[in-house]
C-alpha positions as CSV (number, residue, x, y, z in Angstrom):
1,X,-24.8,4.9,17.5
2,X,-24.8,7.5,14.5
3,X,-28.1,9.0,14.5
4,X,-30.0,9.7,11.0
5,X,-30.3,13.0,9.9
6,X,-33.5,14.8,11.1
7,X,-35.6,16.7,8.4
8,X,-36.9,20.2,9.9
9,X,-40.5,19.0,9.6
10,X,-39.7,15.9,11.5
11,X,-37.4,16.9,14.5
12,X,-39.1,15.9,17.6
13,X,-36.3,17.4,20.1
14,X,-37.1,19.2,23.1
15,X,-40.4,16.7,23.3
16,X,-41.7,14.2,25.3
17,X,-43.6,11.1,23.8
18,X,-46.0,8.5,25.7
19,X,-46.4,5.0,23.7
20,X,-48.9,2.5,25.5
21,X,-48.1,-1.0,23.7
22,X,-44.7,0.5,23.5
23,X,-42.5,-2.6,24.4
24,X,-42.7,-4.8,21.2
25,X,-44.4,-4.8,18.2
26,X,-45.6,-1.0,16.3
27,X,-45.6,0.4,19.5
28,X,-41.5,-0.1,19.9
29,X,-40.6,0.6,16.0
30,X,-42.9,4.0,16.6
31,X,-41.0,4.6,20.1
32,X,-37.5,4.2,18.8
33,X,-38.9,6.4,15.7
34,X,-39.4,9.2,17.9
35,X,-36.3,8.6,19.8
36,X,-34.3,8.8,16.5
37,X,-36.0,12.1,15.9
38,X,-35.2,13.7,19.4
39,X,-37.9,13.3,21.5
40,X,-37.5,11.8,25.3
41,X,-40.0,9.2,24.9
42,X,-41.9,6.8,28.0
43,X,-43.0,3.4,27.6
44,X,-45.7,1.6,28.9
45,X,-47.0,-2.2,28.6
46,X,-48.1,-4.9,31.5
47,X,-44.4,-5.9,31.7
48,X,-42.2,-4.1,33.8
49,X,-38.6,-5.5,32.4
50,X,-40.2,-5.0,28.6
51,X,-40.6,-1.4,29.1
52,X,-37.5,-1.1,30.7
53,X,-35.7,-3.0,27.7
54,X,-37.2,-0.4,25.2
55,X,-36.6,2.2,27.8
56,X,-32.1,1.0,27.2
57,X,-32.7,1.6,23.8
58,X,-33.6,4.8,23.7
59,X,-31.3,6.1,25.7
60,X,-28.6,4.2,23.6
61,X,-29.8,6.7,21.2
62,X,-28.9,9.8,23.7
63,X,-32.7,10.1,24.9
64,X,-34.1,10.2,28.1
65,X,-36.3,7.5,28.7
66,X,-38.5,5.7,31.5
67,X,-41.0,2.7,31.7
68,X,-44.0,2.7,33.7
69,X,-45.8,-0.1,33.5
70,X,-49.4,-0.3,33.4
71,X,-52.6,-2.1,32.3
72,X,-54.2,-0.1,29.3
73,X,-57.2,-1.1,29.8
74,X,-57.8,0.1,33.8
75,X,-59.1,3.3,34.0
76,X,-57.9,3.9,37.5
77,X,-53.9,2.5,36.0
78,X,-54.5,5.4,32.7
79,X,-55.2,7.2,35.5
80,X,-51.6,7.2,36.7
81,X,-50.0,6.5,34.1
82,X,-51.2,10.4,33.3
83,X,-50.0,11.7,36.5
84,X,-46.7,9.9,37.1
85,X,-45.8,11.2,33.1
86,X,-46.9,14.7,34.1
87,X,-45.1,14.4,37.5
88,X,-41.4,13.3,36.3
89,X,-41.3,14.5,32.8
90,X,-43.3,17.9,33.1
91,X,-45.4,17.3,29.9
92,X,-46.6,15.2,27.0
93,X,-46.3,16.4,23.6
94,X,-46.6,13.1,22.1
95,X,-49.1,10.1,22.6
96,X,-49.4,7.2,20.9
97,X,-52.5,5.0,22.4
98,X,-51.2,2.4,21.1
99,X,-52.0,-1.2,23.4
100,X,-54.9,-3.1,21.4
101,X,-55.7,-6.9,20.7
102,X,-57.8,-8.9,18.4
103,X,-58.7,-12.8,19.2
104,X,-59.9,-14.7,16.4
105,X,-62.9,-16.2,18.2
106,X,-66.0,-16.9,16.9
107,X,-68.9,-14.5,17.8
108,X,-71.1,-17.3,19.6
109,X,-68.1,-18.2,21.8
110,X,-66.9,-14.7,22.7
111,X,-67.4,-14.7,26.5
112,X,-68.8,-11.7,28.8
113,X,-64.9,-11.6,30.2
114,X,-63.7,-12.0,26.7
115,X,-65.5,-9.0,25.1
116,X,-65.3,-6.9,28.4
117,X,-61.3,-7.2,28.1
118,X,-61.5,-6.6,24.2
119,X,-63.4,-3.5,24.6
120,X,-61.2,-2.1,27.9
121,X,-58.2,-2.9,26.1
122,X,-59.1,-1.2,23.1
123,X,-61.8,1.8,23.7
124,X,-62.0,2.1,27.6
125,X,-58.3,2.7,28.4
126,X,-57.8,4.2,25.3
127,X,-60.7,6.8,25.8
128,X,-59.5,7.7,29.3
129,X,-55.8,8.4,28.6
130,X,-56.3,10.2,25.8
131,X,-59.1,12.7,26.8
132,X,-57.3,12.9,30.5
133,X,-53.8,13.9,28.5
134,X,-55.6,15.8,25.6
135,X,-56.8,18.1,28.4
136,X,-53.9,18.7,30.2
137,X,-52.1,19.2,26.8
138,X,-54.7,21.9,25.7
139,X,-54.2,23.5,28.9
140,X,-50.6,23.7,28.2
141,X,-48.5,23.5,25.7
142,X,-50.3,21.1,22.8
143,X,-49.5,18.4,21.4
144,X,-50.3,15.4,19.0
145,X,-52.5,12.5,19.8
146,X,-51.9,8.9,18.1
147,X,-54.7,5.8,18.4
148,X,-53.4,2.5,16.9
149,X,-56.5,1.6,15.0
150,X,-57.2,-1.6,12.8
151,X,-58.9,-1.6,8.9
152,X,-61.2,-4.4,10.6
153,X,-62.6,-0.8,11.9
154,X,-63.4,-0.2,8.8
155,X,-64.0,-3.3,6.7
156,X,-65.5,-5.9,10.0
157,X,-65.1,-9.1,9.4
158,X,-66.4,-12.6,10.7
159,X,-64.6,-13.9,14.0
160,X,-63.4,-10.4,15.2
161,X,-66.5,-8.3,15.9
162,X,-66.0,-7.3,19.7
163,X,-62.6,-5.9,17.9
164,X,-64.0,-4.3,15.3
165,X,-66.7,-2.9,16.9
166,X,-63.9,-1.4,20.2
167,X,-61.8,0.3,17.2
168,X,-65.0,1.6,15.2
169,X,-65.8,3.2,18.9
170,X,-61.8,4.3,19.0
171,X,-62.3,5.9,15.5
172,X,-65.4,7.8,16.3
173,X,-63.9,8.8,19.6
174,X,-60.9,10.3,17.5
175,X,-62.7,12.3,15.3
176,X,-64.7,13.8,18.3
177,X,-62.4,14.5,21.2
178,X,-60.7,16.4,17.7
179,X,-62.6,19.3,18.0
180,X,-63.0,19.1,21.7
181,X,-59.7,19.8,22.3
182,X,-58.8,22.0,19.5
183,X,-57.1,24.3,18.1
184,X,-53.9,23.1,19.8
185,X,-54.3,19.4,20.3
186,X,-54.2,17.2,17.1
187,X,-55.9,14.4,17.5
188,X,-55.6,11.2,14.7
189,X,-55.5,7.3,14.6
190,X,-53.6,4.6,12.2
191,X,-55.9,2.3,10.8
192,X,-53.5,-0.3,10.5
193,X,-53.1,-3.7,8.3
194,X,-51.9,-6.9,8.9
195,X,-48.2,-6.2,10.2
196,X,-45.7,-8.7,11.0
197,X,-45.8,-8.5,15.0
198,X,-45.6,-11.2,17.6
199,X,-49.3,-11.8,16.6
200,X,-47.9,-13.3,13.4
201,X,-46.5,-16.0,14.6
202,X,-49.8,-17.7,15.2
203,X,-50.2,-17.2,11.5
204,X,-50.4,-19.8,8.9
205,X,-47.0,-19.6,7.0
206,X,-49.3,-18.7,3.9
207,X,-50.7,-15.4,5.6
208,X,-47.4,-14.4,6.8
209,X,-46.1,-13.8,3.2
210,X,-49.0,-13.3,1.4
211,X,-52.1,-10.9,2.0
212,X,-55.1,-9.2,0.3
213,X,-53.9,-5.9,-0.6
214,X,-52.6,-4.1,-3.3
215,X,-48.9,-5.0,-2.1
216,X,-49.8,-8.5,-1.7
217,X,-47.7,-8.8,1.7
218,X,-48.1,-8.0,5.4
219,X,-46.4,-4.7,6.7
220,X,-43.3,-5.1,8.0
221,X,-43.2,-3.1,11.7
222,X,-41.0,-0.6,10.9
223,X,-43.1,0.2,7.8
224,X,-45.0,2.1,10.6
225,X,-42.6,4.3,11.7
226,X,-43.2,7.3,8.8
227,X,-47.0,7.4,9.2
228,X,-46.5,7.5,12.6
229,X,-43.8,10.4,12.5
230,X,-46.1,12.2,10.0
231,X,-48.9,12.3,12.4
232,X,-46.8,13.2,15.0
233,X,-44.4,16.1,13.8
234,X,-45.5,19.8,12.3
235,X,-45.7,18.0,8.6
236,X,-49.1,17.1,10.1
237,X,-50.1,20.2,11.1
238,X,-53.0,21.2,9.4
239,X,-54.4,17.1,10.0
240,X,-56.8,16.5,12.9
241,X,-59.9,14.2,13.0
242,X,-58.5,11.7,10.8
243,X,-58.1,8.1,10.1
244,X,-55.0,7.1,8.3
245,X,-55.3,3.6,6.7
246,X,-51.3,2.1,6.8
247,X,-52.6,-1.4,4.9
248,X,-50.8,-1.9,2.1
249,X,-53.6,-1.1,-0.2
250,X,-56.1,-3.4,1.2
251,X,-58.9,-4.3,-1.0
């Protein structure tokens, strides 16, 4: 496979990236992204033979690649996950925390094991990986942190609070562990729009082509790829504490 020309301020060799979520949906376009700009890149999700799927793709592109599957919401699994990167690749440079999801369930019928798993999924985990491989990064080499937030962070709305509220947590979170581990760890998050993942599927066939933002349409997943490459690559460099809406302009 021809590979695209790299831009000096995006070229991601002699790097290694992490991408939780990383076996479908934003978390694969942004895996294969950094892939196509020279980085060796791992992926985790639950499924063992997903990652490994991504995994073949990137090294179709010349990569090294490996999948280690874990839950992102267990602290104990980010845990590991940390380790076993550190212990066959010898670093981190990138991370993308990037596993998340959002039921549609009304507030009054959100159950104890229900929010519990919204939160873990999507500020527990997420807040354990990041500070445990921010630290070792900032006692090494550096590197560029990644959260997959959501604009329901930032605008809540009705049937998705215990979501919400996990990425509002994810966003303040980002903007403190920031300066903690500066100067040479950059930590950001994607507050990202609707996009059209697996989720969309269970969409109505009205909200899959139409939505309420500037662009009047859902993202499509690779539309993530140079907001994510941004954040991730020296262009970046002097951006740290941030949230980055990728929404289309929603309004």
């Amino acid at each position: 496979m021809p590979h695209p020309r790299r831009h000096p301020l995006f070229d991601l060799s002699g790097q290694v990236a992490l991408v939780t979520g990383g076996s479908r949906g934003l978390g694969r376009q942004m895996a294969l992204a950094f892939a196509d700009a020279g980085a060796d890149v791992i992926i985790s999700s639950r499924k063992a033979d997903a990652c490994e799927a991504v995994a073949d793709e990137v090294r179709a592109r010349g990569r090294r690649a490996a999948a280690m599957p874990a839950h992102a919401g267990r602290w104990e699994e980010m845990d590991a996950l940390a380790e076993r990167a550190w212990r066959e690749f010898g670093r981190v440079d990138l991370l993308v925390a990037n596993a998340g999801m959002g039921p549609m369930t009304p507030s009054h019928e959100v159950s104890e094991a229900l929010f519990d798993s919204v939160v873990s999924l999507n500020f527990k985990g997420p807040f354990r990986l990041i500070a445990n491989i921010a630290d070792r990064m900032a006692r090494g080499h550096g590197g560029s942190v990644i959260a997959t937030s959501s604009i329901a962070a930032l605008e809540p709305m009705p049937a998705v609070v215990a979501y919400a509220g996990a990425k509002a947590a994810l966003n303040a979170m980002v903007v403190g562990m920031a300066a903690e581990y500066a100067p040479s760890v950059r930590i950001n998050a994607i507050a990202a729009g609707p996009f059209l993942t697996d989720i969309a599927k269970a969409w109505t066939e009205e909200a899959r082509e139409r939505a309420a933002n500037a662009l009047g349409r859902p993202g499509r997943p690779e539309e993530i790829v140079t907001t994510a490459l941004w954040m991730a690559s020296p262009a970046s460099s002097f951006v740290t504490g941030t949230v980055v809406r990728c929404d289309g302009g929603r309004r």
